[in-house]
N, C-alpha and C positions, 0 to 999 in steps of 0.2 A: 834422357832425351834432351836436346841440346834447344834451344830456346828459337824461334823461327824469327827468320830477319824480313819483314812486310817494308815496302816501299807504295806510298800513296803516292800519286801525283794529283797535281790540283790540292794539298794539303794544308792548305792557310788559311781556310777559310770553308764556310758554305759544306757541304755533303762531304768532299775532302776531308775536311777538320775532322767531321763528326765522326767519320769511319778511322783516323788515327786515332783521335781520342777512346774512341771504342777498343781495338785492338791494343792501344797502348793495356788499357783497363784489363786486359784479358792475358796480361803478363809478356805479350810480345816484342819485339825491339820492333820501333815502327822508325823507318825515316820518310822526310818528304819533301818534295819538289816542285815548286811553284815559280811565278811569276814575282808573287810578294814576301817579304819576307815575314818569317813566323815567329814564334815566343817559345815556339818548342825545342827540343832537345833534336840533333840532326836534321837541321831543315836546309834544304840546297837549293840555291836560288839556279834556274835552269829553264827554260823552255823546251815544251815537248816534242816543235816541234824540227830541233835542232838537234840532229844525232850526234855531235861533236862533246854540245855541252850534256846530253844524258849522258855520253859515256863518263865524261871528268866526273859527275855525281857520283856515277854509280860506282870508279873508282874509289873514290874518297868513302864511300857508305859502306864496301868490301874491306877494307884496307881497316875501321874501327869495328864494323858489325859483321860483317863476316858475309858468306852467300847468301842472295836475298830467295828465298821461296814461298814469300807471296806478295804480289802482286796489285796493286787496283788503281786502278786507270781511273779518275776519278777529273782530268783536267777538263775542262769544258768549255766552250763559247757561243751564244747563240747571235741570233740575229732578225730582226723584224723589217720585210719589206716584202712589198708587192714583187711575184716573180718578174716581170715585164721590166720591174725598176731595179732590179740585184747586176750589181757589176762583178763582171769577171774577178776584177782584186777581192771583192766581198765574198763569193761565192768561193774563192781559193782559201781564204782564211778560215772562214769557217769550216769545212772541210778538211782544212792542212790539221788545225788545234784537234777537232772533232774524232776524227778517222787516221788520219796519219801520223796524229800524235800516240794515239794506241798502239799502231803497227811500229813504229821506232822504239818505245819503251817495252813492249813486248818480245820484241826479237832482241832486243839487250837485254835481257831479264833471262831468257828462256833457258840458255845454256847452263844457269847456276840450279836449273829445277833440274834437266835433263840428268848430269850431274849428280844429283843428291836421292833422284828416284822418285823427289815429292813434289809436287806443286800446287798451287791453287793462283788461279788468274780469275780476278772478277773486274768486267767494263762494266763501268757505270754509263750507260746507255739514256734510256727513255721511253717513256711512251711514244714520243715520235719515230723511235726503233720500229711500232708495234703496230702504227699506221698515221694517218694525215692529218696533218693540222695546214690551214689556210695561212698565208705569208710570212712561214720557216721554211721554205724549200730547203735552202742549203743546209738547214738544220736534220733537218726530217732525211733527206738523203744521206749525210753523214751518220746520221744515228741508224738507220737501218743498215748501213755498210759493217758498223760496230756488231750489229748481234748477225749479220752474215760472217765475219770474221770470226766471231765467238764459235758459231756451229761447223766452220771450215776447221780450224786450228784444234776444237773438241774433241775430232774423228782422229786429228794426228795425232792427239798424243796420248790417246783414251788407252794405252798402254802402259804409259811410263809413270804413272802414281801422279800424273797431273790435271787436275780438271778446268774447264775456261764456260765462266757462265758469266750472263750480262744480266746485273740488275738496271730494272726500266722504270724509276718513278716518273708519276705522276708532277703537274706544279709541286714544286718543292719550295718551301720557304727560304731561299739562297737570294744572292744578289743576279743572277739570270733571272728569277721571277719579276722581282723588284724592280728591273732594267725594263724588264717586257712593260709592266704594270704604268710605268713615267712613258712609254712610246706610245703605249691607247692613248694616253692623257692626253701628251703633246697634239697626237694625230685627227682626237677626235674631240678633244675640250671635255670629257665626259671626268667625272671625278674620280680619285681614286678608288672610294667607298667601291663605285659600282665597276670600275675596272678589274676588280681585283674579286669582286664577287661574279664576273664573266668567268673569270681563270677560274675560282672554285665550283661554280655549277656546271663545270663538265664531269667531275668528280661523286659519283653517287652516292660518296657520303657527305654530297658537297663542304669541303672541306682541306686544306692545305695539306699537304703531306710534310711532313717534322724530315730537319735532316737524320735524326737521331732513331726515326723506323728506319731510313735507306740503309744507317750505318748497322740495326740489329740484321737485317739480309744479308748483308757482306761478311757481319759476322758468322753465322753459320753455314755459308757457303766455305770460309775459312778452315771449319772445326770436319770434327773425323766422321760425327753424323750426315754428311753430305757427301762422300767420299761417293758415291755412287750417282750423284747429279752430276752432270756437264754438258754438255751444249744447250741447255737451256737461257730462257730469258724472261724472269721472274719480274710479274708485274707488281708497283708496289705504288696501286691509283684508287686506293677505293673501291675497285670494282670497276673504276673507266674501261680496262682493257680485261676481258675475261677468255 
């Protein structure tokens, strides 16, 4: 059995990281593609949401590591503002990284699973996938476009030995939390202490989600006991989304 070649994007960091580092652990060739650069082995600096530069990565990642057949969408961006006050540029960006960076990394990816008979596609989504949160519109739209996407592309290919599921954490201890946690502060003078205990009492074990739970999810979506999950979207909140 020849060794599977994973591609994270978002990988330099935050739930990214955590999910290569995991899969690394678990004997696979991981590469990854971010914005920043990384300290790992294969890391390609790329934008997701520029199909010019995924494609140069994903040459370059074929050409040492050979077909990649799995997958995890993992790049992210949020954003904090009143809907009324969200500018068109705001609302595209977040949305292009969000939602449109899944569908270009996806549809370049797809033909090396189709191809090989096997795949595994997991979007790191969210609980705003799963319902509303007050001023992430663009956020919360975008994320639920991802686990619409996940259950669209599930039905195609729930033949070809590929499956496509979205894990949906809860606050995650990433720098999107962090960023969110400094906009209460900025916005409302309130400390961080209780900012950041607002973010965790939505969570009914009130409590931060570890990138390192996101990344055990992704991992056995990965493995051969999940082979019969797919189009799902695996909440990973505590209990926030049941």
């Amino acid at each position: 059995m020849y060794v599977k070649t994973a591609l994270v994007t978002g990988g330099a960091s935050g739930i990214g990281r955590a999910i290569a580092d995991r899969l690394r652990a678990d004997g696979k060739h991981v590469a990854t593609i971010d914005l920043t650069e990384s300290d790992t082995d294969f890391s390609y600096l790329a934008d997701v949401t520029d199909r010019e530069q995924i494609d140069t990565s994903l040459a370059a990642i074929r050409a040492v590591l050979g077909p990649v057949t799995i997958l995890v969408n993992a790049a992210g961006l949020s954003g904090f503002r009143r809907f009324t006050n969200i500018t068109l540029e705001e609302w595209s960006k977040v949305v292009d990284v969000n939602l449109n960076g899944v569908f270009h990394c996806t549809q370049a990816v797809l033909p090396d699973m189709l191809d090989a008979g096997w795949g595994r596609i997991v979007n790191i989504a969210s609980t705003a996938g799963q319902k509303g949160y007050a001023y992430v519109a663009a956020y919360t739209a975008a994320k639920h476009g991802v686990v619409g996407l996940t259950r669209s592309l599930a039905l195609e290919v729930a033949r070809k030995g590929i499956t496509v599921n979205a894990v949906c954490p809860g606050y995650t201890d990433t720098d999107i939390l962090r960023n969110s946690v400094a906009n209460v502060v900025g916005k409302t003078g309130r400390s961080e202490a209780d900012a950041l205990a607002e973010f965790s009492s939505v969570n009914p074990q009130r409590r931060i989600v570890q990138p390192a739970e996101v990344a055990d999810a992704v991992r056995w979506l990965c493995g051969a006991g999940a082979a019969s999950v797919t189009g799902q979207s695996i909440s990973v909140s505590g209990g926030e989304v049941t």
